[in-house]
Structure formats: structure tokens, C-alpha cells
C-alpha positions as CSV (number, residue, x, y, z in Angstrom):
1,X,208.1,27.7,7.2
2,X,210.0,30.6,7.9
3,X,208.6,32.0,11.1
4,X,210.8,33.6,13.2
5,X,210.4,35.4,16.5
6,X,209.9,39.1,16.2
7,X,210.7,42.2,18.0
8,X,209.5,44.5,15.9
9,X,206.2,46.3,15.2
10,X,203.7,44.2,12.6
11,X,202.4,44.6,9.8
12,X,199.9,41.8,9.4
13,X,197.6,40.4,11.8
14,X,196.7,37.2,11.6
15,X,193.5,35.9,13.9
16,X,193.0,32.2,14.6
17,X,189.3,31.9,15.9
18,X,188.2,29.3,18.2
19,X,186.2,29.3,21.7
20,X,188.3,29.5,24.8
21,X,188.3,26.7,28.1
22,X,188.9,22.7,27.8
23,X,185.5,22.1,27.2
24,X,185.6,23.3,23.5
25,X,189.1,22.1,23.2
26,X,189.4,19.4,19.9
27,X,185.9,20.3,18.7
28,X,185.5,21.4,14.9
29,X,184.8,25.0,15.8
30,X,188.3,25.7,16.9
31,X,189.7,24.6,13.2
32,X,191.8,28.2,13.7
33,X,192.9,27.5,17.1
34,X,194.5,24.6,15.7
35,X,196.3,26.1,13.1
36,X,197.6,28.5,16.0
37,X,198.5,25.8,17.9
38,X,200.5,24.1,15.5
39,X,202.3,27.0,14.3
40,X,203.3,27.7,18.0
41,X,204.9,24.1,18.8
42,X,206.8,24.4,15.4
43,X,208.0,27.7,16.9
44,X,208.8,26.5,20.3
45,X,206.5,29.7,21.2
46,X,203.8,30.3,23.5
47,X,200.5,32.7,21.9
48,X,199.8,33.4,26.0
49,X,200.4,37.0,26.4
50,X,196.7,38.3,27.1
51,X,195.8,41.6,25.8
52,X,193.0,43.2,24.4
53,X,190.6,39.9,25.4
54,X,193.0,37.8,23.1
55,X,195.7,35.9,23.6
56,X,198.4,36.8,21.4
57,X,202.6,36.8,20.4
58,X,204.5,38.4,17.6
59,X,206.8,36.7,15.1
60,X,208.4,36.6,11.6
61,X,206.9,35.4,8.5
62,X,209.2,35.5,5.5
63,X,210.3,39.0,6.0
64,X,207.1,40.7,7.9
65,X,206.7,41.2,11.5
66,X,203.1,39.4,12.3
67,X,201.0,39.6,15.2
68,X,198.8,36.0,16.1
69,X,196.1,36.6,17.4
70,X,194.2,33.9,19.6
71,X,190.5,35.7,20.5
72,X,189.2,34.9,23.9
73,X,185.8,36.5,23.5
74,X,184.0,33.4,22.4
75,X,183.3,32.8,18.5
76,X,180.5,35.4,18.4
77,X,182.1,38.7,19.8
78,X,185.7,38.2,17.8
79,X,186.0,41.5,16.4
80,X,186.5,43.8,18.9
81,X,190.1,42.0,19.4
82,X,190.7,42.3,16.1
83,X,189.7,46.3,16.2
84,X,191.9,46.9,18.8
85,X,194.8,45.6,17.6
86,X,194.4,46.9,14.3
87,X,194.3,50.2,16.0
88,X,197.2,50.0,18.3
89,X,199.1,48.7,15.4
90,X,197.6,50.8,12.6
91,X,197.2,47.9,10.3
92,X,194.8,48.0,7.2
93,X,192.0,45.6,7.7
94,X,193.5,44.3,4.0
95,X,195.8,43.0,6.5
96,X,194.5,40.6,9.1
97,X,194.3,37.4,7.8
98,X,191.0,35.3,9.8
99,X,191.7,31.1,9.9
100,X,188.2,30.1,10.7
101,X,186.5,26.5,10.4
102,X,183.6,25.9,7.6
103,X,181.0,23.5,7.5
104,X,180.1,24.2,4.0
105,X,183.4,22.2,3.0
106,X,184.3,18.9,3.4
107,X,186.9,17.8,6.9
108,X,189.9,18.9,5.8
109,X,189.3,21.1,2.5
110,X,190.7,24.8,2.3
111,X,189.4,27.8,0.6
112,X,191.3,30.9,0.5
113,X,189.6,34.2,-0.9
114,X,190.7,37.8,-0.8
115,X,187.3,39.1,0.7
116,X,183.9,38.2,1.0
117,X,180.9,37.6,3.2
118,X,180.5,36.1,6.2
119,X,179.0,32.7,4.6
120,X,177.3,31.9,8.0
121,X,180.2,32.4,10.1
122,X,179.0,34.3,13.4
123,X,183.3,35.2,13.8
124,X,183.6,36.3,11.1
125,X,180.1,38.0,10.9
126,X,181.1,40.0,13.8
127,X,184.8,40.9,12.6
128,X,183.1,42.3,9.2
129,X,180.6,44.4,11.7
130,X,183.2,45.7,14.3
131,X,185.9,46.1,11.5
132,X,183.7,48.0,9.3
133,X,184.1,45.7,6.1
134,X,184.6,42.6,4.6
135,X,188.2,43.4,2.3
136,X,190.3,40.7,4.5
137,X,192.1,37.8,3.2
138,X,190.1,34.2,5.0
139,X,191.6,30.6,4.6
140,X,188.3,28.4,6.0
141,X,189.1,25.2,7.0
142,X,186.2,22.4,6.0
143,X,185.0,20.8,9.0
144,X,182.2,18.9,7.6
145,X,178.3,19.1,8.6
146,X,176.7,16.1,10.0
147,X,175.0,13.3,7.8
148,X,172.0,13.3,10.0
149,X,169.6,15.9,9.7
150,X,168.7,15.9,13.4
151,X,171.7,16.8,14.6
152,X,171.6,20.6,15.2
153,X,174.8,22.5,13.6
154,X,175.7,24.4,16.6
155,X,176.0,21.0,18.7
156,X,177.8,19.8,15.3
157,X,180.6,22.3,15.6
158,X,180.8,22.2,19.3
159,X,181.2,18.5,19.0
160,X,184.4,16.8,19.8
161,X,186.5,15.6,16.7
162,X,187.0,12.1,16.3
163,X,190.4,10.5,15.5
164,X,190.0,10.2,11.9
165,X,189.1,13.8,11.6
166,X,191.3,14.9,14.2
167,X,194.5,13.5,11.6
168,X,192.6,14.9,8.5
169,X,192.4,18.3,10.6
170,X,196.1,18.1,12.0
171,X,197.0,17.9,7.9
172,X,194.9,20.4,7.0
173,X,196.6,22.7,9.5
174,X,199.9,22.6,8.2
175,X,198.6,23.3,4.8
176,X,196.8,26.7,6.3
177,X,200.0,27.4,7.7
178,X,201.6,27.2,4.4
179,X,198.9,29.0,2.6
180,X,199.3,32.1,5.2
181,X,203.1,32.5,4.5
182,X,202.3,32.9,0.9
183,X,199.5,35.7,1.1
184,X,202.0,37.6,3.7
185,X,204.6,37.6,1.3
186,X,202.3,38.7,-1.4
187,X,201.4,35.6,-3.1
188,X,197.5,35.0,-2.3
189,X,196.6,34.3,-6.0
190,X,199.7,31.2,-5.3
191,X,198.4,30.5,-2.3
192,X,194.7,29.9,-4.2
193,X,195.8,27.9,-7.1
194,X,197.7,25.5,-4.6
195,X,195.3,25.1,-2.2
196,X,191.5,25.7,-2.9
């Protein structure tokens, strides 16, 4: 990876969603805060500076300046964050890149598209709303949906992980993580054929 810290002013945005607090810590909703999270320690950074209901850092992919963006708002309400820093930095909503978990794929899976609808997601559901379009670059990250039927999917995704999806998770992370360096430096339709 070549992220580097940054001191300059961005030109991506990239938003990790997840719910804030312990309790939802590990559970298959915060797929994206994963992906932040393993980013970070491969940094040695911290994504702790809290502004704009978000907790977020700069630093250097390939040659960009990038802003990561950790939303604090709850899942549901995760585009006003986004709005705000996309105003104070004045960047495209082509731009900001959402990392978001999806139930419709199987633990671990990615799927990377240029645009597109929500698919169910109530985070990205809101950013589309709030950001006034859906023309953003997504990599979902399959968390599964449960085998029994009687398991509601909200208590699904706010479920703990277990081990073996935890590992299939923590692989699946570094993969994102590759997969965003390719669409900021340009190559999404790269970053598709290797990793869908």
C-alpha cells in the first residue's frame, strides 16, 4: 500500500461506515470500520480527530491527498458527514469512495461499482439523499445473511462476528484496501476485474 501521511488539502474522500461505541464493535455492520481500522494500524495512524460528527485523518494514497472518514452518526444518518466534508473540501461526490458491509454477498466477497442504488443499505440510502445522487464509487463487503429465517436482519448485522468470519473479514479488509488504492489512482475498471 502506499499510504502516506498527508499535509495537504484532498482530493478524495473516502467514508468507512460503521456504528460508533463498544457495543457494535466486531459486529458485521461495521465491515467499513474495519477496513478503517486496518488501514490505520498499517499506518501507525489514529482516524480520532472529531469533526463534522465523524471521526476523521488525512493521508497519501499513491499520489492523492485523501481524507478518511469514520461517521459517528449511526448507520442511518451518514450523509450529513459526508456533505460537509465534501463542502469544506470542495470535492465531487464522483469522489468519495463509501466501504460499507452487504448482506446480499457471501462473508468475505467484494463488489466494486462506479454508482448505483442503495441496494438496501440505510448508509448509503442516506448518503445518496443528503449528497444529492448516487454517481460515487462503493466497494461492499459481503457479510452474509443468516440461514435461519427467524432471525431478523437488523439483529443479523448487529450481531457479533464469530472467529471464522472474523479471519474471512480481516482478509477481506486488506483486499478493500487494495481495491481503494486502485480507483484513487484511476484504475476502478482494475480494481473490478481483480476483485468482484
Amino acid at each position: 500500500m502506499f499510504f502516506r501521511k498527508s499535509n495537504g488539502s484532498v482530493s478524495w474522500i473516502v467514508v468507512f461506515l460503521g456504528n460508533p461505541g463498544l457495543r457494535y464493535e466486531n459486529t458485521r455492520h461495521n465491515a467499513g470500520f474495519l477496513v478503517a481500522d486496518l488501514i490505520a494500524g498499517k499506518l501507525k495512524i489514529k482516524i480520532n480527530r472529531l469533526k463534522w460528527s465523524a471521526l476523521i485523518t488525512t493521508t497519501k494514497l499513491g499520489g492523492d491527498s485523501v481524507l478518511l472518514l469514520k461517521p459517528q452518526t449511526y448507520m442511518n444518518l451518514s450523509g450529513k458527514p459526508v456533505k460537509q466534508a465534501m463542502n469544506f473540501y470542495k470535492v465531487p461526490l464522483e469522489r468519495v469512495i463509501v466501504i460499507s458491509d452487504d448482506v446480499s454477498l457471501p462473508v468475505g466477497k467484494l463488489r466494486i461499482r462506479r454508482s448505483g442504488s442503495s441496494g438496501g443499505h440505510n448508509g448509503i440510502r442516506d448518503i445518496i439523499k443528503v449528497c444529492g445522487g448516487d454517481t460515487f464509487p462503493r466497494i461492499r463487503i459481503g457479510v452474509g445473511s443468516p440461514e435461519n429465517e427467524q432471525i431478523d436482519m437488523a439483529d443479523w448485522v448487529l450481531s457479533k462476528l464469530n472467529k471464522p468470519d472474523k479471519e474471512i473479514l480481516d482478509n477481506a479488509a486488506l483486499s478493500a484496501a487494495a481495491a481503494l488504492e486502485l480507483i484513487v489512482e484511476g484504475s476502478i475498471d482494475k480494481a473490478m476485474a481483480e476483485f468482484n
